[in-house]
N, C-alpha and C positions, 0 to 999 in steps of 0.2 A: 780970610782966615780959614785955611781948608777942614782944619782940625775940628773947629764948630760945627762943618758941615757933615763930615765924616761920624764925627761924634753926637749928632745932635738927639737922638734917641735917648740917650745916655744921658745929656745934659740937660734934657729937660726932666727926667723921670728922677735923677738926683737933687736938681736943683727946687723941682718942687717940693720933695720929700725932705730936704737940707739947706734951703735957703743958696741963693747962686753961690755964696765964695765956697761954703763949706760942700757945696753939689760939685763944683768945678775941681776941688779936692779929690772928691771921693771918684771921679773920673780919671783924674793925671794918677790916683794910686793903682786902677786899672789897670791902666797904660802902662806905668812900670813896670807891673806885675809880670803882666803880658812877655814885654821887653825882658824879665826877669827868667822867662820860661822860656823864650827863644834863645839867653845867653847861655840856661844851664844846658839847653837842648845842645849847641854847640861847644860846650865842653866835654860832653862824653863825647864826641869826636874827634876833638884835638888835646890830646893828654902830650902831658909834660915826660920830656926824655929825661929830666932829673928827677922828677918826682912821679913815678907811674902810678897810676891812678887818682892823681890829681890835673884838673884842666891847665892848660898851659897859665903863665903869667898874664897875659895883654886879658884873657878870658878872666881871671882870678879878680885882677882890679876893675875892668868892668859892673863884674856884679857886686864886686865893693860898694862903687859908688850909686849905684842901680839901690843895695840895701840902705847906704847911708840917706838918701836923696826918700827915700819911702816914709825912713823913721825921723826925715828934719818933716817931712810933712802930715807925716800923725800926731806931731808933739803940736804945729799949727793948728791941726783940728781940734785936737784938744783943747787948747787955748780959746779957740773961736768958741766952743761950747763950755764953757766956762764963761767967757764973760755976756755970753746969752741967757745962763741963766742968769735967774730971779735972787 
């Protein structure tokens, strides 16, 4: 599993700070982020001939699902710290 290795900095300084599932969270939210700022980086470069000034389509749902995919897994963390508390 490359991503462990790649990540492992990360996964442990989280996961100690957050317990592993909610650490492993707070790493894949990174990640997206990351993903998130490389898709917007690529839409001011490929703008829409129907819409100028906005990134094309195939760029537009990307970071749809890039924002939807972020916020199914903040409502997870919440949950998780939720039924950890007391």
């Amino acid at each position: 599993m490359p991503v462990f290795e790649d990540k492992r900095e990360e996964l442990d300084r989280f996961e100690t700070m957050m317990g592993v599932p909610r650490g492993r969270l707070a790493v894949t939210m990174d990640v997206i982020t990351d993903a998130m700022a490389l898709v917007g980086q690529h839409g001011v470069y490929c703008q829409s001939q129907r819409w100028p000034g906005r990134p094309v389509m195939d760029v537009q749902l990307v970071m749809k699902s890039l924002t939807d995919a972020k916020e199914l897994i903040q409502s997870v963390m919440e949950e998780l710290k939720k039924s950890a508390a007391p």
